[in-house]
N, C-alpha and C positions, 0 to 999 in steps of 0.2 A: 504494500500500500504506500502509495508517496503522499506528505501531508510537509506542509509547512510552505516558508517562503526563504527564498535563496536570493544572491545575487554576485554571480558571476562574472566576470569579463569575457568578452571576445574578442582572442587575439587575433592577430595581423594575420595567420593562416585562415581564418574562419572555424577557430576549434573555442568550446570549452570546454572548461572544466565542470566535470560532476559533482553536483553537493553529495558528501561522505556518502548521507545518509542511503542513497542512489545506487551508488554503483556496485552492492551487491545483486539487487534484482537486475540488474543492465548490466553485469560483467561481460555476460554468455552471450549477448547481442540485444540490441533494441530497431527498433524504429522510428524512425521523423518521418512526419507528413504535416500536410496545411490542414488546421483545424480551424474553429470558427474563428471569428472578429479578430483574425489574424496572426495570429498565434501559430507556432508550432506544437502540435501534440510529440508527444514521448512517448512510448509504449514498451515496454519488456518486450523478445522476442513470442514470448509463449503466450501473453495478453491480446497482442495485434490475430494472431491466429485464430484466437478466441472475436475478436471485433469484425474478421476476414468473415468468420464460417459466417457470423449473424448477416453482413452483407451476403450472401454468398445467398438466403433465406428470401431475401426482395425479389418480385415479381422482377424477369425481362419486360414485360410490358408497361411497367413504370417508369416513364420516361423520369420523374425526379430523383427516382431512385438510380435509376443507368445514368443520370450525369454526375450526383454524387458521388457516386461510386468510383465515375471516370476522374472523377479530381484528385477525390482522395490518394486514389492509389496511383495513379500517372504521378502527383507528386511525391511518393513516400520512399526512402530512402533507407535500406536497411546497413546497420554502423555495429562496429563493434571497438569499445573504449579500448583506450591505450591501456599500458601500465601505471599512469600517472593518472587514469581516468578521466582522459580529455577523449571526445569526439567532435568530428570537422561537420561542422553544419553546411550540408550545399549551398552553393549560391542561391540557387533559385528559389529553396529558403528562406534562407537569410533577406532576399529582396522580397517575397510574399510579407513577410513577417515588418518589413521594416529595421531589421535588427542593425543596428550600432555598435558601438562598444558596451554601453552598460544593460547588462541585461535582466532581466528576474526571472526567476524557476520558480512556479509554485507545483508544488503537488494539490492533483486531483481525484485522487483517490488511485482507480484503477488506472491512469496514465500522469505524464507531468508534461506543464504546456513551459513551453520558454516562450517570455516576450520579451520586446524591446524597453527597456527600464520605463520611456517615459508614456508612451501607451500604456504599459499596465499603469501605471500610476489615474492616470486621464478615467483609465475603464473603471478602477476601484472608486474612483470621488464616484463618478457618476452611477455606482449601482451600491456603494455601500448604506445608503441611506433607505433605498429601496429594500433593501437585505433586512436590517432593521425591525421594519415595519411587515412583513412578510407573517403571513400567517397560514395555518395550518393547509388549508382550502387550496396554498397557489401553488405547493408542490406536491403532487397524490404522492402516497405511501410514506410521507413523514410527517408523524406526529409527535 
């Protein structure tokens, strides 16, 4: 499970470095792909296969579903960390995401998204107060 908030650099190759806590579940390999409101998703190699088969479950004749699918996975990227537990984020990445130097890693439970330090910053004002006030009714199954 990844949980918490990180904040990394990226260096001048396009690699980071992994928060500690990370890079046992991601030794064996992981995967990068473009996830929502721009962000990179993270995924353990054996999580994405599990995310794979549930795509794999979508009707062909959904077209929302056969373009999602084709994003996701046209962009994703399978990595396996160094010794020192850095992994090189593609360019094309790196440029979906906006990514700079300063970046943040938060864990999302079953994946970790990396964003650009000051987008995430932008996204957290903008939904933390919404988050707040949130109650039982606006997410089924958590009570």
């Amino acid at each position: 499970m990844f949980l918490g908030t990180h904040s990394p650099r990226l260096d001048e190759k396009g690699r980071i470095i992994l928060p500690a806590k990370f890079r046992e579940e991601l030794s064996s390999g992981l995967v990068l792909t473009k996830g929502q409101e721009n962000c990179i998703y993270v995924f353990s190699a054996r999580e994405f296969e599990k995310v794979l088969t549930q795509m794999q479950d979508a009707p062909l004749s959904n077209m929302a579903a056969r373009d999602y699918i084709r994003i996701f996975l046209s962009g994703a990227s399978d990595e396996v960390p160094d010794k020192q537990g850095r992994v090189t984020i593609p360019a094309t990445l790196r440029s979906y995401a906006g990514l700079e130097k300063e970046l943040v890693v938060i864990g999302a439970g079953s994946r970790a998204e990396i964003w650009d330090s000051q987008a995430w910053h932008v996204y957290l004002a903008a939904k933390e107060t919404a988050f707040a006030a949130t109650d039982e009714l606006a997410i089924p199954g958590i009570s």
